[in-house]
C-alpha positions as CSV (number, residue, x, y, z in Angstrom):
1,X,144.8,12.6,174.6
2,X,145.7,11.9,178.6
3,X,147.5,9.3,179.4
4,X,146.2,7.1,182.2
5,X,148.6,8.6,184.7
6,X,147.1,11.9,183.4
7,X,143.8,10.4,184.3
8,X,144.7,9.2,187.7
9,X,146.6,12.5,188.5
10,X,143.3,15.0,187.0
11,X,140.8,13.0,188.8
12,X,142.6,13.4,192.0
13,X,142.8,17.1,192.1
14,X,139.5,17.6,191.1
15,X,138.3,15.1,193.8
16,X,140.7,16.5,196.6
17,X,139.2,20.3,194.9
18,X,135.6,19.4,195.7
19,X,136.5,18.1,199.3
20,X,138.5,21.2,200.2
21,X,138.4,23.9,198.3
22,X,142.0,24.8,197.9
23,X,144.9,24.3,195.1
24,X,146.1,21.0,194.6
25,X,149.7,20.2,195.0
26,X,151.7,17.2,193.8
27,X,152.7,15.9,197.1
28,X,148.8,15.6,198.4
29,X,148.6,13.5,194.7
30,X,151.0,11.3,195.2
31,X,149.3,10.2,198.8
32,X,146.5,10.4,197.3
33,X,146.9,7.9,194.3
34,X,150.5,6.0,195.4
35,X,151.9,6.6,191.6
36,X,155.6,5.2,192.0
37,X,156.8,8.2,190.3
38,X,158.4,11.3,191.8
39,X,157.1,14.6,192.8
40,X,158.9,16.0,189.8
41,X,156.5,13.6,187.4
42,X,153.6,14.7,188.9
43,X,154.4,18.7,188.4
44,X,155.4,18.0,185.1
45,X,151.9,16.0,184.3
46,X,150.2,19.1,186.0
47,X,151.7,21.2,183.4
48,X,150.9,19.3,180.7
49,X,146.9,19.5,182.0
50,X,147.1,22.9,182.3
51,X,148.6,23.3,179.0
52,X,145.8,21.1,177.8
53,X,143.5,23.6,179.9
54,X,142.0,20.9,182.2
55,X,143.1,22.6,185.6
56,X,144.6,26.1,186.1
57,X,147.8,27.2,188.5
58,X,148.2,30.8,190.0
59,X,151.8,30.3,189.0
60,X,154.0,27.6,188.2
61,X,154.9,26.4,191.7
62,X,150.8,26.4,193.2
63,X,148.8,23.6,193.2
64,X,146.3,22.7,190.5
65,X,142.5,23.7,190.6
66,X,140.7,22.3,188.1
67,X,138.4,24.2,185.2
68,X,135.5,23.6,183.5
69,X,137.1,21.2,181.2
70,X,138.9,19.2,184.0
71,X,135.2,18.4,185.8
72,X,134.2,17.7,182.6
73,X,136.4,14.5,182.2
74,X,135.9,13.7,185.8
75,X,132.6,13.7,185.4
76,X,132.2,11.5,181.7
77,X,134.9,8.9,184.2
78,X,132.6,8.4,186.4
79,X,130.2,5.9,185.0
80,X,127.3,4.1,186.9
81,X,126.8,5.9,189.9
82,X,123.7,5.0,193.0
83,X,123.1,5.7,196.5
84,X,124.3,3.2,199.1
85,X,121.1,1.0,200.1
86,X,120.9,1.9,203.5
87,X,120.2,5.5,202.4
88,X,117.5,4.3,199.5
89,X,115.8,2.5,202.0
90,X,116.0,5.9,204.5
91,X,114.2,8.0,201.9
92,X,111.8,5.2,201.4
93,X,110.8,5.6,204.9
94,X,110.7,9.0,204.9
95,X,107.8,9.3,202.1
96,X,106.1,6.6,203.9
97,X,105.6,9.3,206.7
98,X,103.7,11.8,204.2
99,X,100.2,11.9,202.8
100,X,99.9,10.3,199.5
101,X,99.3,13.5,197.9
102,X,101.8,14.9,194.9
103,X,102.5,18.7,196.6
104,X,103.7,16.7,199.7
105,X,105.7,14.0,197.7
106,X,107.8,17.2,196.4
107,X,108.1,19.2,199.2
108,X,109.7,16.5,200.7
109,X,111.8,15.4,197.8
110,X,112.9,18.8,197.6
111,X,114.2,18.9,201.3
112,X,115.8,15.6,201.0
113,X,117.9,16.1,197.4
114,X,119.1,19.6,199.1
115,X,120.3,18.0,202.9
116,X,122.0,14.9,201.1
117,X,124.0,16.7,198.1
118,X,124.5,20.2,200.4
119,X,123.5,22.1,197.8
120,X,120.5,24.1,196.1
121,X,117.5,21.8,194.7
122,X,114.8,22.8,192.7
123,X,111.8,20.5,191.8
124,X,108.9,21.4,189.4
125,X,105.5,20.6,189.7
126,X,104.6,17.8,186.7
127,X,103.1,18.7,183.5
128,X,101.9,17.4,180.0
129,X,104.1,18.5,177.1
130,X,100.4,19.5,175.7
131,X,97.6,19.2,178.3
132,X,94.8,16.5,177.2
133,X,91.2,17.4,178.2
134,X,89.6,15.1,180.9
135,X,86.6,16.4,182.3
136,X,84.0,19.2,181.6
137,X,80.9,20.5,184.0
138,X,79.0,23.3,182.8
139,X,77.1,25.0,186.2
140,X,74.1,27.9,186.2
141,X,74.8,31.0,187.4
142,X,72.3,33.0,186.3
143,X,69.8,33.3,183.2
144,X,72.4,33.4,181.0
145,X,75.8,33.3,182.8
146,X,77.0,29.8,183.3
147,X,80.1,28.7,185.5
148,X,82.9,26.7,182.7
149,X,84.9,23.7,185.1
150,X,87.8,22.2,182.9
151,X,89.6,19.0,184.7
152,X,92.8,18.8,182.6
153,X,95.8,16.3,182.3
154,X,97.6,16.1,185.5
155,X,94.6,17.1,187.7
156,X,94.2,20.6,186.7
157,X,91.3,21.9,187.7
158,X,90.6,25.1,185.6
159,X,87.1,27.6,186.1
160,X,86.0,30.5,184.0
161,X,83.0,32.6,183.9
162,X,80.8,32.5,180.3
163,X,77.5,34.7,179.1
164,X,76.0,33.3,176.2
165,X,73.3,35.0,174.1
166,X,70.4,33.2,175.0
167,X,68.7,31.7,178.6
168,X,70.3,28.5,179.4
169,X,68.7,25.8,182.1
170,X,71.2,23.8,184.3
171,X,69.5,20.8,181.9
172,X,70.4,22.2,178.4
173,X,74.0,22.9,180.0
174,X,74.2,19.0,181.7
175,X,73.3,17.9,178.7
176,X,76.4,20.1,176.5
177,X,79.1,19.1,178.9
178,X,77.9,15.4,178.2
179,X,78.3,15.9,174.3
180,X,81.6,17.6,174.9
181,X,82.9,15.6,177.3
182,X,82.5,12.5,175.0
183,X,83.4,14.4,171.4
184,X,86.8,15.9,173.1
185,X,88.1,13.3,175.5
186,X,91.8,12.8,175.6
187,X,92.1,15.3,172.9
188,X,94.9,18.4,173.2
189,X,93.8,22.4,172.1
190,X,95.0,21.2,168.6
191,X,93.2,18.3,168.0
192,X,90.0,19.9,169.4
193,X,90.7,23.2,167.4
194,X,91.4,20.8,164.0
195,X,88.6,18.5,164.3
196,X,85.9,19.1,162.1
197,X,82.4,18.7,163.4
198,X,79.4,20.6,163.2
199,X,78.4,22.6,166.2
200,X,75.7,25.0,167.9
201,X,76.8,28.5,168.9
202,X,76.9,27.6,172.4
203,X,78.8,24.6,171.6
204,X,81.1,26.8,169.4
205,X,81.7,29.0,172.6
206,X,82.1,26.6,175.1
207,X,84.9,25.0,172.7
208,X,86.6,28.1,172.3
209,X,86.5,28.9,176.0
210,X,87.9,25.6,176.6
211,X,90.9,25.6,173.9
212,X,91.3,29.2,175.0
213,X,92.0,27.9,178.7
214,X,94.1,24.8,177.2
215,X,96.2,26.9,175.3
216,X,96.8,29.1,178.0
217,X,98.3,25.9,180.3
218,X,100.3,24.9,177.2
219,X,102.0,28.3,177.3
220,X,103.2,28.4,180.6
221,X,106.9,27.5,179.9
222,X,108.1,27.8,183.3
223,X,106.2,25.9,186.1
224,X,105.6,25.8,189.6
225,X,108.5,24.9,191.5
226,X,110.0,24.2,195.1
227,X,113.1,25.2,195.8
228,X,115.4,24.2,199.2
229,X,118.7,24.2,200.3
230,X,119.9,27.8,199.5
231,X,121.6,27.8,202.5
232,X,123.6,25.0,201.9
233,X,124.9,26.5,198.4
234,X,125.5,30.3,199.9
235,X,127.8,29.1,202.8
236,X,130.2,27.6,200.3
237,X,133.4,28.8,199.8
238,X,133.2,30.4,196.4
239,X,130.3,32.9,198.3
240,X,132.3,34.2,200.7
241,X,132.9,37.8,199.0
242,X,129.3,38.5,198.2
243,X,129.0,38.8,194.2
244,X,128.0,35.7,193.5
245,X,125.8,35.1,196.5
246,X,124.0,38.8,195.6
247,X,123.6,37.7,191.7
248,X,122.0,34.5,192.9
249,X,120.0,35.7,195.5
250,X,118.7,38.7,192.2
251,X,118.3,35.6,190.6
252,X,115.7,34.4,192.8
253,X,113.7,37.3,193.9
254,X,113.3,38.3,190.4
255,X,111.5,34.6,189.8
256,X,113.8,33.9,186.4
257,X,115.3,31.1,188.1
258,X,114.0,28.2,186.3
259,X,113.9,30.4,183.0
260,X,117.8,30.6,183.5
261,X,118.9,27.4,184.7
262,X,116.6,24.8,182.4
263,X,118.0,24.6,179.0
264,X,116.2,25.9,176.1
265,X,116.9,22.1,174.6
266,X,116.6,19.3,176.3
267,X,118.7,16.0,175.2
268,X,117.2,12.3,175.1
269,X,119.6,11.2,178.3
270,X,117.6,11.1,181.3
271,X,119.8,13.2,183.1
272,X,122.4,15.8,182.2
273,X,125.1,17.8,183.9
274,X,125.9,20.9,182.8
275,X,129.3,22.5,183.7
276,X,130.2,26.3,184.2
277,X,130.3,28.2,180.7
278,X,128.1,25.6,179.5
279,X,125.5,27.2,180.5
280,X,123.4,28.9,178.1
281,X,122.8,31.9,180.6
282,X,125.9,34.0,181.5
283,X,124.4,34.7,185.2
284,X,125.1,31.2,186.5
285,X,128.2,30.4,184.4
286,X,130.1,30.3,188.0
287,X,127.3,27.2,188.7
288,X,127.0,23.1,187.8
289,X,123.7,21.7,187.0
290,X,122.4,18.6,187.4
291,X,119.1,17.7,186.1
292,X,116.7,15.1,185.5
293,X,113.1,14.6,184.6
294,X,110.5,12.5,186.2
295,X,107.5,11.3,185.6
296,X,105.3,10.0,183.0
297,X,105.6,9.2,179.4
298,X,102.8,10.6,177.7
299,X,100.8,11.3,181.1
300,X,103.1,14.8,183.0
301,X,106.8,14.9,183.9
302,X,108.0,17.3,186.0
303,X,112.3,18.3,186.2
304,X,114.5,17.7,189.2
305,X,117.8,20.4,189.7
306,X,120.7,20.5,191.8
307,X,122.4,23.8,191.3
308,X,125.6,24.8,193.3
309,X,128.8,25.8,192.2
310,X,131.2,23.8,189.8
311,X,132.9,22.8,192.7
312,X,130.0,20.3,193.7
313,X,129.8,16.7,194.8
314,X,129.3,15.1,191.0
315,X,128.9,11.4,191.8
316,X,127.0,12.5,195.2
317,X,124.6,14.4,193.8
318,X,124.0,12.4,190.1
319,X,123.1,9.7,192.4
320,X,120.8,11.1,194.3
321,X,119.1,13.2,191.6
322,X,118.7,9.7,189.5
323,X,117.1,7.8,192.7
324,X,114.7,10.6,193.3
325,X,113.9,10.6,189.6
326,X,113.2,7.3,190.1
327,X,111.1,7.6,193.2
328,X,108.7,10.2,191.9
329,X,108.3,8.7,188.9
330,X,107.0,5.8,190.6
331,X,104.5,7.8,193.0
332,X,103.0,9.2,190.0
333,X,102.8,6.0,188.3
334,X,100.4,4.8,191.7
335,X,98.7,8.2,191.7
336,X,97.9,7.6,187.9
337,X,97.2,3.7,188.8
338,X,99.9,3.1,186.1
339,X,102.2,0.4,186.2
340,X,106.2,1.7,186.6
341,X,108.2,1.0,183.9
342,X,111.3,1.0,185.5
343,X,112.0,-0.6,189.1
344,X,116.0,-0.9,188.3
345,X,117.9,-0.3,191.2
346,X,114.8,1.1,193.6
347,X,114.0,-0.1,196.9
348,X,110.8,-0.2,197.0
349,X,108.7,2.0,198.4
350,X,105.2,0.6,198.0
């Protein structure tokens, strides 16, 4: 248990850590906070968080640099954290000046969460937990070879080729995308695979085709993505001998990034820092995380990450990463013609 001294004295050296990037000493704490205690104190407070294992010391006399542990309690002492208004009302402006069109909204999210926290950003396209079916056109090819158009949740468009066993007129195929469309509408690959209904062999086929593509959208675990601000993350200090940019940069070119950075299990908060050697992959156990999902319930959501080392700007970039959140989720919510559920602490960008 710290005491509040304790408190005062960790969360200084990890906030003087962040801004500079080099050992903590006692004197710099005492400007820093103005305890009325002595040097002495502090060094002897530093041992006991070290002891406790929330900051480490080269040796005895060196400042304090804190671990895992010690961003951890910064980070839960924190509380309520958002961006100053004058810089809400800057990225309003700024998607004001794009098309109203989704891969536009995220490039440009992408670029701004990377310039504002300095660091890496990662943003994935949005996508149903299980893709609903919308829309089904059936188009003649040739005698018997017909052209399979599947509009899915989120406005995935899908096309496949199919040869059935028998002529079929562009009128007999209008006519079984209209029965289709109305018999599976809304409905995921389950539903349509468990409902029980009695169908023609063509109608049997096109229904496998289409749960065949569903289930296909279903299993791609990890989506589409844009990712910015490498730069930014590469030139920090913890780079400088090369390791851990090369293991990053492998990272990348082998496309396993999202794979390794999004947690296998996701909790209810909304967002969710994850700290060093919490990671669940060992490769970016030198790394922070912060990550939030957008979107809609029950419609797509898509994930927003800030990924630089654990040396990053927490309350920096958990703001911004919570009013982007907020700002995608309510372009989708116009792009959907939903209404958006929460407005809390958003200037508005309509």
């Amino acid at each position: 248990m710290l005491s509040t001294r304790t408190k005062t004295i960790l969360n200084s050296i990890v906030g003087q850590y962040i801004t500079r990037a080099i050992p903590v000493p006692s004197q710099s704490i005492l400007d820093d906070c103005g305890l009325n205690v002595s040097s002495a104190t502090i060094r002897n407070d530093m041992a006991h968080l070290e002891q406790e294992g929330y900051i480490t010391r080269p040796h005895t006399s060196a400042g304090g640099i804190p671990s895992d542990k010690g961003y951890r309690h910064y980070v839960e002492s924190i509380g309520t954290v958002e961006l100053p208004l004058a810089e809400q009302r800057k990225v309003s402006h700024l998607f004001h000046q794009v098309e109203t069109a989704l891969d536009e909204w995220l490039h440009l999210a992408v670029t701004i969460i990377a310039q504002m926290v300095q660091n890496s950003a990662v943003v994935t396209l949005p996508r149903p937990k299980a893709c609903q079916f919308k829309h089904l056109e059936l188009v003649s090819l040739q005698d018997s070879v017909a052209l399979v158009i599947i509009v899915l949740s989120g406005a995935n468009v899908r096309q496949q080729l199919i040869t059935f066993g028998q002529n079929m007129s562009q009128e007999k195929l209008s006519a079984l995308a209209i029965k289709l469309r109305t018999i599976y509408s809304h409905l995921t690959a389950s539903q349509i695979r468990s409902k029980e209904i009695e169908l023609s062999p063509e109608e049997q086929q096109i229904t496998d085709c289409l749960v065949s593509v569903m289930e296909g959208q279903d299993g791609q675990k990890y989506e589409q993505h844009y990712l910015d601000g490498l730069h930014f993350t590469l030139s920090q200090p913890e780079f400088a001998h090369g390791q851990k940019s090369l293991a990053l940069m492998e990272l990348i070119e082998e496309r396993n990034l999202l794979k390794r950075i999004i947690p296998s299990k996701r909790p209810k908060e909304a967002l969710q820092v994850i700290i060093g050697k919490e990671n669940e992959s060992e490769v970016i156990q030198d790394y922070s995380l912060v990550i939030s999902e957008y979107g809609l319930s029950g419609e797509a959501s898509g994930t927003i990450c800030v990924l630089g080392p654990t040396r990053m700007p927490y309350a920096r970039t958990i703001a911004t990463v919570n009013y982007l959140s907020l700002v995608l989720s309510l372009l989708m919510a116009k792009l959907y013609g939903q209404p958006a559920h929460d407005r809390s602490n958003l200037e508005a960008i309509d």
